[in-house]
VMD Tcl script that draws the C-alpha trace (Angstrom):
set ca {
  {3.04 -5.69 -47.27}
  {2.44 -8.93 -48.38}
  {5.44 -11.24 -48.75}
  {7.00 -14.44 -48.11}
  {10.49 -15.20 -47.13}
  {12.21 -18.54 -48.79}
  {13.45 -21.56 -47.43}
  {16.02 -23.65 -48.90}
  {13.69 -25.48 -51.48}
  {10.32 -23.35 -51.48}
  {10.86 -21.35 -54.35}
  {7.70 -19.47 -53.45}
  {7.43 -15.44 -54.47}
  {7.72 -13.18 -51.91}
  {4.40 -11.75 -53.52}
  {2.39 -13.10 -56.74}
  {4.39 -10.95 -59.57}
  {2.55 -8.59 -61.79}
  {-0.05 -9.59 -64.35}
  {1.65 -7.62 -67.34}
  {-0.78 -7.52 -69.64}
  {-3.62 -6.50 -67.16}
  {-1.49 -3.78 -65.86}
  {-0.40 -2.64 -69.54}
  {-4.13 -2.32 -70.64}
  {-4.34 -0.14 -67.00}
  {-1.40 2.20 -67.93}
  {-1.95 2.83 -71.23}
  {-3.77 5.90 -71.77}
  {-3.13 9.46 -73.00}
  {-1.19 11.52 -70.15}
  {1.06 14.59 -69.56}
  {4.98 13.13 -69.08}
  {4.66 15.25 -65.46}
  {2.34 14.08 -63.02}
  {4.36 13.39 -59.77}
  {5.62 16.55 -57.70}
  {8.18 18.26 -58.97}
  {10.87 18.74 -56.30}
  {11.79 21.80 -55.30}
  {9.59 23.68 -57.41}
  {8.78 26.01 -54.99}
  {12.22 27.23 -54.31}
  {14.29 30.26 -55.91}
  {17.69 28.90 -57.07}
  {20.75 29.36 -55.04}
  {23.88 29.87 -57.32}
  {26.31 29.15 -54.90}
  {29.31 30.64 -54.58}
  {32.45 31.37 -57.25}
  {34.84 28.67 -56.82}
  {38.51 29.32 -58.40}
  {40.90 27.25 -59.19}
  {43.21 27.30 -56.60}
  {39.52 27.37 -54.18}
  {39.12 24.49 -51.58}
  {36.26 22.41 -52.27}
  {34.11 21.80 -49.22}
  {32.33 18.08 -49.72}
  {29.13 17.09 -47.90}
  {27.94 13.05 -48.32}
  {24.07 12.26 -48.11}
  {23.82 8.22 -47.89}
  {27.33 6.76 -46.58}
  {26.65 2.72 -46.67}
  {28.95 1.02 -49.24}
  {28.89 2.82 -52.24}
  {28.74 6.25 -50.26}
  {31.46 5.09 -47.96}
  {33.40 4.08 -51.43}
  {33.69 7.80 -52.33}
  {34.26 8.82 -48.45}
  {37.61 6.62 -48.89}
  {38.41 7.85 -52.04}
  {37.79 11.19 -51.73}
  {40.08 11.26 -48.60}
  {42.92 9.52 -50.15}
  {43.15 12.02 -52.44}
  {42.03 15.01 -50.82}
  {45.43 17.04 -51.25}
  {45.14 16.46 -54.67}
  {41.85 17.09 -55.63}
  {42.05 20.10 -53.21}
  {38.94 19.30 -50.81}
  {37.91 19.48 -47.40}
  {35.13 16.55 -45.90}
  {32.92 18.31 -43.66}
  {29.39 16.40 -42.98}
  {28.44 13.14 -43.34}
  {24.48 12.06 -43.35}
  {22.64 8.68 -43.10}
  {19.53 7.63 -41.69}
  {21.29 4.73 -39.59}
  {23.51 6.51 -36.90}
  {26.10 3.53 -36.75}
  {27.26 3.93 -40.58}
  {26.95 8.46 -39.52}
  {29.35 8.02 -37.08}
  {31.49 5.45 -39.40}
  {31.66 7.91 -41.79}
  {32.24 10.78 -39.22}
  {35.57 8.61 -37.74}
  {37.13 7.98 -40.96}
  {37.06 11.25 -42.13}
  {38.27 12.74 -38.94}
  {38.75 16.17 -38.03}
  {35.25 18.25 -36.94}
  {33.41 16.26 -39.57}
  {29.67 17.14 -38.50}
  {26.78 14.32 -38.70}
  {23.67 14.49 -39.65}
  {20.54 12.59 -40.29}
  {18.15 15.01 -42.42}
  {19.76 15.66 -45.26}
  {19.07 19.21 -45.72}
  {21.34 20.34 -42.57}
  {23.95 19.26 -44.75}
  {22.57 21.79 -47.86}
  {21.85 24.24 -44.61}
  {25.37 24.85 -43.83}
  {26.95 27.99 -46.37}
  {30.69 26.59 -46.02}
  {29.73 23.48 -48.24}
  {30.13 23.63 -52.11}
  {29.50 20.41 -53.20}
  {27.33 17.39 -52.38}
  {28.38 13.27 -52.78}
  {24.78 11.35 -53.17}
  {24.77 7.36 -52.87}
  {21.33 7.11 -51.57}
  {18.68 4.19 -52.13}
  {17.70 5.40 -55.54}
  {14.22 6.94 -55.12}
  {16.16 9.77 -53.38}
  {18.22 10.54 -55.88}
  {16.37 13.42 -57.25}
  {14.89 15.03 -54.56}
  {18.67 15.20 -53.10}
  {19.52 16.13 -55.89}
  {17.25 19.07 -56.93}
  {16.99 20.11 -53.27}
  {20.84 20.43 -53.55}
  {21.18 22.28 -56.61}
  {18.81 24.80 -55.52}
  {20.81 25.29 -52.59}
  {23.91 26.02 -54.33}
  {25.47 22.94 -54.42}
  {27.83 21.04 -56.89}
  {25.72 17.30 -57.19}
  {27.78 14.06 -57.98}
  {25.21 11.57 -57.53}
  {25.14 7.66 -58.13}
  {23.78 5.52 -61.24}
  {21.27 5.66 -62.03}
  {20.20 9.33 -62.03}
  {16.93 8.68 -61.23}
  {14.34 6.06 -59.97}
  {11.75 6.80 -62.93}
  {11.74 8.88 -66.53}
  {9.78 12.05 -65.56}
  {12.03 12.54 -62.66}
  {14.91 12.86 -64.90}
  {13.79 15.07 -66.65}
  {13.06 17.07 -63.39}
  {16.86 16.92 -62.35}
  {17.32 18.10 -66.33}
  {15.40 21.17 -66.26}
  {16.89 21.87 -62.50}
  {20.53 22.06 -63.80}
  {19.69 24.13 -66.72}
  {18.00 27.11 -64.17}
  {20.52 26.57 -61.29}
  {23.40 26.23 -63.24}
  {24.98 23.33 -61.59}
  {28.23 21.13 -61.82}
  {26.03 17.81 -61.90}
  {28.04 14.42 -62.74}
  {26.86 11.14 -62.43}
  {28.12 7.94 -60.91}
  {29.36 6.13 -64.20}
  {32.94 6.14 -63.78}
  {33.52 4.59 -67.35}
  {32.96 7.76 -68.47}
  {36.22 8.77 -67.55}
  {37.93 6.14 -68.83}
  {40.25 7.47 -71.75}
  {38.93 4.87 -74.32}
  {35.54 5.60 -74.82}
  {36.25 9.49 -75.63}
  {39.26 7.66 -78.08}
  {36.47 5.65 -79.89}
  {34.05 8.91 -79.53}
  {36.89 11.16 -81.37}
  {37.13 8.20 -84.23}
  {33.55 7.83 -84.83}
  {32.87 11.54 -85.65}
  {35.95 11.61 -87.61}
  {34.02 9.06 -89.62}
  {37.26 6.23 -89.42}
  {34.03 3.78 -89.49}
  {31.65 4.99 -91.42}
  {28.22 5.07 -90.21}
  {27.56 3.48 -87.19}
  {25.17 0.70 -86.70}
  {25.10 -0.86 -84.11}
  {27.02 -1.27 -80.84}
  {27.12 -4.10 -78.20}
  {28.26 -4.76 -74.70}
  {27.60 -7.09 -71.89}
  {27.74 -6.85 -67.99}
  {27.43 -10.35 -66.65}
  {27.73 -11.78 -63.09}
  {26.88 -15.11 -61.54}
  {25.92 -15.63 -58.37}
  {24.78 -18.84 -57.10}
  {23.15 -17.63 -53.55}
  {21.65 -14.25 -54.99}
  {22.97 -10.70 -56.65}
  {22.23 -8.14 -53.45}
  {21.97 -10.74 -50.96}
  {24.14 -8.45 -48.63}
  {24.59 -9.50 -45.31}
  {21.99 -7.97 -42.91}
  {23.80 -6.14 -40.03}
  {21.86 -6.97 -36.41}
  {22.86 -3.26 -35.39}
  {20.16 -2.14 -37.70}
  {17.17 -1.48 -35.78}
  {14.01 0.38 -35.81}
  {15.19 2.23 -33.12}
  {18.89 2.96 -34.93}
  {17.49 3.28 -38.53}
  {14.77 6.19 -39.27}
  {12.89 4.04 -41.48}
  {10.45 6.91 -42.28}
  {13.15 8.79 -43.41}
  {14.48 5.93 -45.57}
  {11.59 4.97 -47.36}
  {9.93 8.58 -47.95}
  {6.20 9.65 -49.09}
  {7.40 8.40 -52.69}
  {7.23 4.58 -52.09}
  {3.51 3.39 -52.14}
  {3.88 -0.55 -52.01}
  {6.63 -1.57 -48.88}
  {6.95 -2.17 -45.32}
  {5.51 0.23 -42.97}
  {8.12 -0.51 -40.33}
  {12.02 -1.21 -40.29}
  {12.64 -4.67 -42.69}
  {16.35 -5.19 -42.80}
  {15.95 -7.50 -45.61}
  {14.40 -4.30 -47.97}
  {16.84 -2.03 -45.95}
  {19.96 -4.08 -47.14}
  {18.70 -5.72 -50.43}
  {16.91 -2.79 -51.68}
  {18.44 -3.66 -55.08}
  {15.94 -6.76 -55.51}
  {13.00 -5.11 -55.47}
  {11.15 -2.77 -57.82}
  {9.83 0.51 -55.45}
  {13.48 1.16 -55.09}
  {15.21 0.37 -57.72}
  {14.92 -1.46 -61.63}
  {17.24 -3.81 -60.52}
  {19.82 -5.12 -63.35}
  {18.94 -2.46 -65.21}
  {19.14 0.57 -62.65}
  {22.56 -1.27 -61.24}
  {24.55 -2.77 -63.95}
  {23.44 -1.21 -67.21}
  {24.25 2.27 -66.76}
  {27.71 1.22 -66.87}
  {27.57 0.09 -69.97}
  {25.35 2.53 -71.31}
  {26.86 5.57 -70.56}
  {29.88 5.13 -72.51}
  {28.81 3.56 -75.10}
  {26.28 6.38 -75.48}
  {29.29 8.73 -75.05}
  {31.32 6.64 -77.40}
  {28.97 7.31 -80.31}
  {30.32 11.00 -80.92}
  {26.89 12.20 -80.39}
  {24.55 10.93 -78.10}
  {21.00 11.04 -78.82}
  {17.63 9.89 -77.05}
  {16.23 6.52 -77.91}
  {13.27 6.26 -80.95}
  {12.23 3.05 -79.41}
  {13.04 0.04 -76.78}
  {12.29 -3.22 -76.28}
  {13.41 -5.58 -73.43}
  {12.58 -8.76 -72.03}
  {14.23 -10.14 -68.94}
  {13.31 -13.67 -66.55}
  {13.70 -14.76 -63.11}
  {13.56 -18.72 -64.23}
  {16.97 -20.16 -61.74}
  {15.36 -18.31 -58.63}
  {18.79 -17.73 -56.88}
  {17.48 -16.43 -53.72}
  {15.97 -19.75 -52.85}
  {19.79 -20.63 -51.63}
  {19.94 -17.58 -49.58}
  {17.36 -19.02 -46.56}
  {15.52 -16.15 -44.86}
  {15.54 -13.96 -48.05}
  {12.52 -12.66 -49.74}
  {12.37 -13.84 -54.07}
  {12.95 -10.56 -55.74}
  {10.79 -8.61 -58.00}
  {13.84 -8.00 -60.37}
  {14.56 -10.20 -63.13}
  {18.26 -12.32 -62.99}
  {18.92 -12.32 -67.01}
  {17.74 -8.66 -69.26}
  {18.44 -7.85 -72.73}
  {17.79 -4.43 -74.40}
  {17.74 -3.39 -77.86}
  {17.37 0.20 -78.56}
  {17.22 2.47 -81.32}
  {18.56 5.96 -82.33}
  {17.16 8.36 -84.42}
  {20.90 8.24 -86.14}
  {20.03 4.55 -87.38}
  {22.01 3.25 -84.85}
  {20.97 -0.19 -82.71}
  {22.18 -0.82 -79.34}
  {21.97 -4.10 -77.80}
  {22.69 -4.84 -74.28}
  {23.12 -7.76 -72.22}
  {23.13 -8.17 -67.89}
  {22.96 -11.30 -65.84}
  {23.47 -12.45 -62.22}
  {22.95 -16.13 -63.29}
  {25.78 -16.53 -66.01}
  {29.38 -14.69 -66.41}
  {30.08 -15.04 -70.15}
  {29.90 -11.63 -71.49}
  {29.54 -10.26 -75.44}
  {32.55 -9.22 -77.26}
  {32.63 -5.00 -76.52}
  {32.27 -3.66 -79.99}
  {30.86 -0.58 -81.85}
  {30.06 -1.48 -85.72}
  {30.10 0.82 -88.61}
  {29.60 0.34 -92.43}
  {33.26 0.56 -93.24}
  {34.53 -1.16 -89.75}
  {34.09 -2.05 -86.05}
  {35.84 -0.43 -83.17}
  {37.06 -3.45 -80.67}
  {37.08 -1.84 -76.81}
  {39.18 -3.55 -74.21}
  {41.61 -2.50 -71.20}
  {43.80 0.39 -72.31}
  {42.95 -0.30 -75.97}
  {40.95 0.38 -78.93}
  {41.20 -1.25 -82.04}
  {40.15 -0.94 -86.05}
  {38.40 -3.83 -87.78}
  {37.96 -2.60 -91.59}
  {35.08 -4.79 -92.78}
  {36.15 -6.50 -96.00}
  {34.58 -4.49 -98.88}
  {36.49 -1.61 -97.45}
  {39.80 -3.47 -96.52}
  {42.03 -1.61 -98.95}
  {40.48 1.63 -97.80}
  {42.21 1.31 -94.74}
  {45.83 0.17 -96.19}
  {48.42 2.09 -94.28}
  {45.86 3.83 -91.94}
  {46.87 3.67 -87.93}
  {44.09 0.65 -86.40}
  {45.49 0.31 -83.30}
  {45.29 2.94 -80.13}
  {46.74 1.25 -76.75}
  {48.57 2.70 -74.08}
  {45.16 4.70 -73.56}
  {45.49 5.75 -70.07}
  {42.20 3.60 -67.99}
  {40.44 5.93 -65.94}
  {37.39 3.14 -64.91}
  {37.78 4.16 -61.22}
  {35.93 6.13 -59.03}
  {39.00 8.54 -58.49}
  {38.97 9.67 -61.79}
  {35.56 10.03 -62.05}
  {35.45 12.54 -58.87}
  {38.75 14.33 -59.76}
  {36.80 15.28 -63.21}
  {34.02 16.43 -61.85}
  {35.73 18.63 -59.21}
  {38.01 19.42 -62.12}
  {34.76 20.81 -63.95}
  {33.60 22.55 -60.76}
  {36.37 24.78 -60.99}
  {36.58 25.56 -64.43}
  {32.93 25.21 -65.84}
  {33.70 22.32 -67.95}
  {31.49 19.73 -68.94}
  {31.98 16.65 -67.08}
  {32.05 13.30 -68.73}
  {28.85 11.49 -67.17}
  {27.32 15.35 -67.61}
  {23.47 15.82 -67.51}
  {22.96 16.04 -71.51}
  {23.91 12.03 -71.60}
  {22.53 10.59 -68.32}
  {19.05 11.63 -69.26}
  {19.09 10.14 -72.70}
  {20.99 7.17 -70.81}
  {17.62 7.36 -68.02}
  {15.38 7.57 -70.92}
  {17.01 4.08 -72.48}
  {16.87 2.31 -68.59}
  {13.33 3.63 -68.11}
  {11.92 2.56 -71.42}
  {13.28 -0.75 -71.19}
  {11.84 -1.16 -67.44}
  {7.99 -0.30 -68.73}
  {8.99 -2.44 -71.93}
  {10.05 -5.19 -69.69}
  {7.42 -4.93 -67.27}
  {4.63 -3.83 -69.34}
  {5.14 -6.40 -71.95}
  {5.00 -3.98 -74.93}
  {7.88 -1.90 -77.18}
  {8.24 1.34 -76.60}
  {8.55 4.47 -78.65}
  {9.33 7.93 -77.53}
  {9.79 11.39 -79.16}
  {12.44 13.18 -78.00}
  {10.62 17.16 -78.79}
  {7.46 16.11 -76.84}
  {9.19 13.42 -74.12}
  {6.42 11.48 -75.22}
  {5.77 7.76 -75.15}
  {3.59 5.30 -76.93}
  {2.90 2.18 -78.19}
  {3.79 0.62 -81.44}
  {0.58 1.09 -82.50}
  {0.18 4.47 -81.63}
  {-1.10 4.72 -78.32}
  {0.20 7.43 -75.41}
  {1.77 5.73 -72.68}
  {1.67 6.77 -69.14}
  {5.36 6.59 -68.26}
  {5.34 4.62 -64.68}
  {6.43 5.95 -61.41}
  {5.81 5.69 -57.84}
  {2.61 3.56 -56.91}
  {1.50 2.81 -60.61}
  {2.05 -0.35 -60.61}
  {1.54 -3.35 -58.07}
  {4.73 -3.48 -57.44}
  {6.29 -0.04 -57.64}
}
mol new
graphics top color blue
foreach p $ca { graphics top sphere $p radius 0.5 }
foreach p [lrange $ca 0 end-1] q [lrange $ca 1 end] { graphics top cylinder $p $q radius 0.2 }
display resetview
């Protein structure tokens, strides 16, 4: 790979970034939505076994470095209440395996394929914090082995294979959450049950911000000298997916995956799906985009204070506007490079719901003040459920009774289908349109879009 690491006042790219409008007249063209392999297409679904509710629930973790390790802890802490058992842990780095293995305790097994953990019959239920571009073959590969999937945000690496891990939980039958824990925070499903009781008339538009600022460089996580080629399988790691990345161990990728665009879409991959899962959620009814546009710049170059770091692909500043078949516009903001976030608000023709904390509030608009004379505007007291706790205790909750869970697969594909748009939109330099009964995408104008994915683009 070709790249170049920064000093202190270089500001040079670790490679020359992608000629958008070159590579837009490239991928443009009329295509099927399913070109990659499909992951485990080949294999009859497992259903797994009957789980009750006064069952155990036997937990395996594939990919325990922070975020994994997050759910480890948490998981463990409240493993009497949640009714559990931890039995394997898996990573491709054996120091953070047998991390994982100690602070669980017990015969906790370790592994480093993944699979011998979705070998083993006494396991129910799979934990998935991988880099993303495993995140569906973990997760399909899971589900057809009978396993429960809660896997991290986002979903998936790239559209088509969200739709994949779709179609894979409608034939296996599957418990699948994903790792937006606002979901099961009380307030959004508050503003949800006030917006299809029609307390603000038709919706549209809603707004929300996720905004950090750091001055040496979002991801710049320390780089561990324990990692090794000969400690890491970097094989493993990287898979047959990626097309464009180091052939051998880089603990600068390995670490700050999050920077750069094979692994991950960055801001929008990381930060976004926070924001867009509830507020998805919090419409009532959640629908698939009609069409996204989003621009995003890399313009203070952050990781030129970071010496020894590669520039990232990613951009440091995105905004995405979106829009719903309903009428409804959605406009997000996410920055590493300022803090000052938007006010948290969902507007209808009659009023505004205000989200913050444990609250949610009524604005009537002024032509409909009197309307509202007498009405109840204010909801605190709302329990907050934003933590990761929560977030696992409702989807083991919905394991055992065949609930829905609240970051369930009906939203986090339309929620994929908004982050994926607005990466080709982004990167492509063009709006995008899609219809929701053919998963198709095109061009203002008209023409079919390739949707991208692994190796289609220079840097992909």
């Amino acid at each position: 790979m070709d790249k170049q690491k920064t000093t202190p006042n270089s500001g040079e790219n670790r490679r020359t970034f992608i000629k958008k409008t070159a590579t837009a007249s490239a991928v443009v063209a009329t295509a099927s939505m399913f070109r990659t392999p499909v992951y485990g297409q080949n294999k009859a679904p497992s259903t797994g076994k009957v789980i009750g509710a006064n069952d155990r629930i036997v937990v395996g973790y594939i990919g325990v470095g922070g975020q994994g390790m997050a759910h480890v802890r948490s998981q463990k802490d409240n493993a009497s209440a949640n009714n559990i058992s931890q039995a394997a842990v898996c990573d491709v780095w054996t120091k953070r395996t047998e991390g994982a293995k100690s602070t669980i305790g017990g015969d906790c097994q370790g592994y480093e394929d993944y699979r011998k953990v979705l070998e083993r019959k006494d396991i129910d239920a799979v934990c998935i914090a991988t880099v993303d571009h495993w995140h569906t073959k973990c997760s399909i590969d899971a589900m057809n082995a009978g396993k429960h999937v809660y896997v991290e945000k986002p979903m998936t690496r790239y559209l088509e294979e969200g739709f994949q891990i779709y179609d894979a939980v409608q034939k296996t039958k599957m418990v699948l959450q994903v790792g937006s824990q606002g979901c099961s925070d009380a307030k959004w499903h508050k503003a949800a049950e006030l917006v299809r009781s029609g307390k603000i008339g038709k919706v549209v538009l809603s707004q929300g911000s996720y905004m950090r600022n750091s001055p040496k460089g979002e991801w710049n996580y320390n780089i561990d000298k324990d990692a090794k080629p000969d400690t890491v399988n970097w094989k493993q790691w990287m898979g047959a997916q990626i097309k464009h990345a180091p052939k051998s161990f880089d603990g600068d990728h390995y670490f700050r995956w999050r920077k750069y665009y094979p692994y991950c879409a960055g801001l929008l991959g990381d930060l976004f799906p926070h924001k867009l899962h509830p507020y998805m959620l919090a419409t009532g009814n959640p629908e698939f985009p009609a069409r996204v546009a989003c621009i995003g710049m890399r313009k203070v170059e952050t990781d030129k204070l970071t010496p020894g770091t590669y520039m990232r692909d990613v951009p440091e500043i995105v905004q995405l506007i979106a829009e719903f078949p309903s009428g409804m516009l959605m406009h997000i903001t996410s920055s590493t490079v300022n803090e000052q976030g938007t006010s948290e608000m969902i507007r209808g023709h009659k009023a505004s719901l205000v989200m913050g904390g444990n609250r949610v509030e009524i604005k009537p608009e002024r032509p409909f003040a009197d309307d509202y004379e007498g009405e109840k505007l204010t909801f605190d007291g709302i329990k907050p459920g934003e933590s990761i706790s929560e977030h696992e205790k409702n989807w083991f909750d919905c394991i055992r009774t065949g609930k829905t869970p609240n970051a369930n697969i009906d939203l986090a594909v339309k929620v994929q289908t908004v982050i994926s748009l607005a990466e080709m939109s982004e990167r492509l330099n063009i709006m995008c349109l899609f219809d929701a009964k053919t998963r198709k995408i095109t061009t203002a104008d008209g023409k079919p879009i390739k949707p991208i994915t692994y190796g289609t683009l220079d840097i992909s």
